[in-house]
C-alpha positions in Angstrom: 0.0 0.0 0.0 1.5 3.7 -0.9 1.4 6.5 1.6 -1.1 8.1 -0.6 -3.8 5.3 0.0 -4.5 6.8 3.6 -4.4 9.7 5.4 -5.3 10.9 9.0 -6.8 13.8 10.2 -7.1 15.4 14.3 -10.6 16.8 14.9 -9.4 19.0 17.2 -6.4 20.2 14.8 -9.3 20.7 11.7 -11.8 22.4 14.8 -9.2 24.8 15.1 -8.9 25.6 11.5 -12.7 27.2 11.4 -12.6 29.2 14.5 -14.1 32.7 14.5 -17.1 34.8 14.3 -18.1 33.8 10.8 -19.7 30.5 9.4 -16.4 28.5 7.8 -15.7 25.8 6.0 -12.6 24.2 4.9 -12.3 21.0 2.6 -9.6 18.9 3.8 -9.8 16.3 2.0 -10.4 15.7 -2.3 -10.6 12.4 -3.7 -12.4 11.1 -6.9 -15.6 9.5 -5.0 -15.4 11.9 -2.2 -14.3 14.8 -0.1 -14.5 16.2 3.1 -14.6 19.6 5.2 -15.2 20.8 8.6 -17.9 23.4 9.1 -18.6 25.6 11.5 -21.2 27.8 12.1 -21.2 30.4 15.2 -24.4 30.7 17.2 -27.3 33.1 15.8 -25.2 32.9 12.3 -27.5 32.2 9.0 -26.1 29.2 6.6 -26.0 30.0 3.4 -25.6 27.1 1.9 -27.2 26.2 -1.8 -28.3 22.4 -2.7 -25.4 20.7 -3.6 -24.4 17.9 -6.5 -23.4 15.3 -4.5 -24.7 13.5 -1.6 -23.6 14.5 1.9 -23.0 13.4 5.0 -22.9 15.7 8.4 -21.6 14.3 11.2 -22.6 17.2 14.6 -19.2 17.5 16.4 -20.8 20.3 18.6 -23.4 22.7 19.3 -27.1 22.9 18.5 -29.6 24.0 15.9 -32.3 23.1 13.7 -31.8 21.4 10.6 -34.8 22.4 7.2 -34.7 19.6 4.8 -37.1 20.5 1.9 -40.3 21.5 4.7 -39.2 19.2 6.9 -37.4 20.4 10.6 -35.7 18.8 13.2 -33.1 19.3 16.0 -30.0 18.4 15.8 -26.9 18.3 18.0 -23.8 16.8 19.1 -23.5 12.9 17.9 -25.9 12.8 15.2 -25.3 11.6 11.6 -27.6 13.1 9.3 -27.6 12.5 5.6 -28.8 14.6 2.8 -29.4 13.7 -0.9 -28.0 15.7 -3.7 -29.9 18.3 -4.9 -32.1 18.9 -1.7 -32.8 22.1 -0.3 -31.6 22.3 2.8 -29.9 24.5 5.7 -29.3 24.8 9.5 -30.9 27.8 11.1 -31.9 28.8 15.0 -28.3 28.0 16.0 -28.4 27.9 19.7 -24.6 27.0 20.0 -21.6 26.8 18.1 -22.0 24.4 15.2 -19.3 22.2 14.1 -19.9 19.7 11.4 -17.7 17.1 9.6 -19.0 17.4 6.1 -18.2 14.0 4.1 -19.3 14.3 0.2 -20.0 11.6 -2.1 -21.4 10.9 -5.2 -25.0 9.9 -5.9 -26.4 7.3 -7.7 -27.9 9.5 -10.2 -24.2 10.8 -10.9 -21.9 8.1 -11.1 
């Protein structure tokens, strides 16, 4: 196996990377059937987010919010996996606390 076949990554290193007053998000990762980023957005911050291509994966490091998929709502927090198919509207909003995600992106179905 090469030493390009794997990689590892520190939450807490990439956690630091997004720190701040503003909603971030930095990729970390690119590969040719996915790619990753940590996001974070600060409590009472609006996500801006447009649907996106692929499907996607969040995985809630910390904080709290709501989550709108299409009309649907829910809460979300710390520990939850939530997916979301490509092309779906969706976007976090009433953030009650800092929200850090681990944003994993894949292709869908319809795409491959």
């Amino acid at each position: 196996m090469s030493a390009s076949a794997w990689k590892a990554f520190d939450l807490n290193e990439l956690k630091k990377k997004v720190v701040g007053t503003e909603p971030r998000i930095v990729e970390f990762l690119r590969g040719e059937s996915l790619s990753c980023a940590i996001y974070r957005l600060p409590a009472g911050s609006k996500d801006m987010q447009a649907p996106h291509l692929e499907d996607e994966i969040y995985v809630v490091l910390d904080g709290r919010a709501r989550l709108r998929i299409d009309e649907q709502e829910r809460d979300v927090g710390a520990g939850m996996v939530l997916f979301v198919g490509a092309t779906t509207e969706h976007s976090f909003f009433d953030i009650e606390e800092d929200l850090t995600l681990l944003a994993i992106f894949g292709p869908s179905d319809a795409l491959v």
